[in-house]
C-alpha positions as CSV (number, residue, x, y, z in Angstrom):
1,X,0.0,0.0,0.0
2,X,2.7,2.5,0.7
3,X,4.7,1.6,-2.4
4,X,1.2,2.8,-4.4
5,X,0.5,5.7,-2.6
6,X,4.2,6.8,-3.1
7,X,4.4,6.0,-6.9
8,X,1.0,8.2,-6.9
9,X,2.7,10.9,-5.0
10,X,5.5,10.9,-7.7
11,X,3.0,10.8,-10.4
12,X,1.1,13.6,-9.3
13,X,4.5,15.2,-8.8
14,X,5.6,14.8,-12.7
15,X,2.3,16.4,-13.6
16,X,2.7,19.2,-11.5
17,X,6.5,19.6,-12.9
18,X,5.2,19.6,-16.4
19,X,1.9,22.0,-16.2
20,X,4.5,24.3,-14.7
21,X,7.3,24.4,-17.5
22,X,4.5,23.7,-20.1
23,X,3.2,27.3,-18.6
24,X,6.5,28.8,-18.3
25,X,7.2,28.5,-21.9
26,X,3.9,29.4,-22.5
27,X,4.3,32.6,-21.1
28,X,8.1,32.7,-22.8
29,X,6.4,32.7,-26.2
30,X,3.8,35.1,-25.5
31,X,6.6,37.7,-23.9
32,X,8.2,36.9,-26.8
33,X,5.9,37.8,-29.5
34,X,4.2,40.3,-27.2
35,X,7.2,43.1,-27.0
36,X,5.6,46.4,-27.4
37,X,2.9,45.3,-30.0
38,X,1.8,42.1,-30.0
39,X,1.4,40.3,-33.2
40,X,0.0,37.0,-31.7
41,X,-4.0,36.4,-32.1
42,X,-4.3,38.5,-35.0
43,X,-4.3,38.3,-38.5
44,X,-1.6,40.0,-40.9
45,X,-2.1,40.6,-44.0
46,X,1.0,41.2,-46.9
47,X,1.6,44.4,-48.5
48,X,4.6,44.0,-50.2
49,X,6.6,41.2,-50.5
50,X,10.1,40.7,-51.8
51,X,9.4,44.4,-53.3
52,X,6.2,43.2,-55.2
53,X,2.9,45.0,-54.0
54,X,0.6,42.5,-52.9
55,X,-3.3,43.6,-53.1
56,X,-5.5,44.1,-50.9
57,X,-8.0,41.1,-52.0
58,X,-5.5,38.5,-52.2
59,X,-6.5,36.7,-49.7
60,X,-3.5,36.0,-47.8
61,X,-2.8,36.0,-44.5
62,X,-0.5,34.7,-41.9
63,X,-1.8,34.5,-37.6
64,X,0.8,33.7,-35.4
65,X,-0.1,32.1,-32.1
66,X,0.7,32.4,-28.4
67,X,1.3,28.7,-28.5
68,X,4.0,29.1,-31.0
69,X,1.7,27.6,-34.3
70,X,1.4,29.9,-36.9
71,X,-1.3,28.9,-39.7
72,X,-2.7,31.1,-42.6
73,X,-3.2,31.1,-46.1
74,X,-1.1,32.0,-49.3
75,X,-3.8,33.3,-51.6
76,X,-4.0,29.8,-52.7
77,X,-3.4,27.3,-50.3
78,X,-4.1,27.3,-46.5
79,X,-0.1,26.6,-44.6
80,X,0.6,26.1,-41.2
81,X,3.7,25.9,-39.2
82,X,5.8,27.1,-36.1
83,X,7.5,30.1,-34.3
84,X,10.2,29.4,-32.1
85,X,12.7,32.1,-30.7
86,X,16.6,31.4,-31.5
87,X,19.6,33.1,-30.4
88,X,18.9,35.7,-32.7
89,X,15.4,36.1,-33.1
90,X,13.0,34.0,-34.5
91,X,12.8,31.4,-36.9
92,X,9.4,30.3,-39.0
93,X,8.7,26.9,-39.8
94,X,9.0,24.9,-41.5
95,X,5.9,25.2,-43.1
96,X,3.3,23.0,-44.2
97,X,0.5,23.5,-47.1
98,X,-2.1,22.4,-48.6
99,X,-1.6,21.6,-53.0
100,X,-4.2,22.7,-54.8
101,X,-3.0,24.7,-57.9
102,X,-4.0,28.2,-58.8
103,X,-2.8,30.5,-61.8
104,X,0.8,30.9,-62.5
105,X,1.2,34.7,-60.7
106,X,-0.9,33.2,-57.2
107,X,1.5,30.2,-57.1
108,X,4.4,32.7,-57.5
109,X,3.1,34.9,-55.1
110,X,2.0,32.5,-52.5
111,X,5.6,30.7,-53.2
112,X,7.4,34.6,-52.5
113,X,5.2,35.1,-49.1
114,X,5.8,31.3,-47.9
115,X,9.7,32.0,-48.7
116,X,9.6,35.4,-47.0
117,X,7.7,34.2,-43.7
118,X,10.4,30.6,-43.8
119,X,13.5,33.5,-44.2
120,X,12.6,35.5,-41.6
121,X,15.0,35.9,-38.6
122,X,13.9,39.3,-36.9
123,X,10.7,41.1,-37.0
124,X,9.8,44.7,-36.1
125,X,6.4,45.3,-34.7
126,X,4.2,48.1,-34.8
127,X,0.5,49.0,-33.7
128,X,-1.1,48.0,-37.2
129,X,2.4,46.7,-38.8
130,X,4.8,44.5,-39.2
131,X,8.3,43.6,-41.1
132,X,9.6,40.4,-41.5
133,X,13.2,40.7,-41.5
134,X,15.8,38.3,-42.8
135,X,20.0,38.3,-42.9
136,X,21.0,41.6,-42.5
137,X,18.2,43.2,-41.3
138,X,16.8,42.4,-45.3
139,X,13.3,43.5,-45.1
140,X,11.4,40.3,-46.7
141,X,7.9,41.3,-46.4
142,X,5.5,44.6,-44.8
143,X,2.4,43.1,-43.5
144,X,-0.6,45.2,-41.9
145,X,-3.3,43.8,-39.5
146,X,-6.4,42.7,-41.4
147,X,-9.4,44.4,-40.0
């Protein structure tokens, strides 16, 4: 009977132990996408990528998630992913999609935006925007938060 109760107590002791770093990183991730202006729990929406204008009624998006998941959609297929902070900043991915085909300037689009969220190693935030930022301080992509 004690050797139950005691492999109980340690049980109950390894869940304790792991809701409290699963909530610790939690809250790592959300200070870390929080900064100033947080970009989690909202959509963004591209309005230039790689130099290229996107327009407004593209359909693309990207939402990046307290939890660390990112998911949104290329203008022609829905992707989904991770965030996870490095040494450095962040890093994106890798990403998963859905393959449906679309004409050839979505695809290259879609391709451009999945490219520029996957390269991305800093980000600057503001109250309605956001840069992706890769090597350099390269700016990959100027989103805005689609309202």
């Amino acid at each position: 009977m004690k050797a139950t109760l005691g492999f109980l107590f340690f049980l109950l002791f390894l869940a304790g132990f792991a809701l409290l770093m699963l909530q610790g990183r939690q809250m790592g991730k959300q200070s870390m996408l929080g900064g100033g202006a947080s970009i989690t729990a909202t959509a963004w929406r591209p309005k230039v990528i790689a130099a290229e204008s996107i327009p407004d009624d593209s359909g693309m998006f990207v939402q990046f998630e307290v939890d660390g998941s990112v998911k949104g959609h290329g203008g022609c297929n829905s992707f989904f992913g991770s965030l996870e902070k490095t040494e450095s900043g962040i890093a994106i991915g890798p990403l998963g999609a859905t393959r449906m085909a679309c004409p050839d300037r979505v695809m290259r689009r879609e391709t451009a935006f999945m490219n520029a969220l996957q390269n991305t190693e800093q980000f600057e935030a503001g109250q309605n925007s956001l840069q992706l930022l890769g090597g350099g301080n390269t700016l990959l992509a100027e989103l805005v938060k689609d309202e």
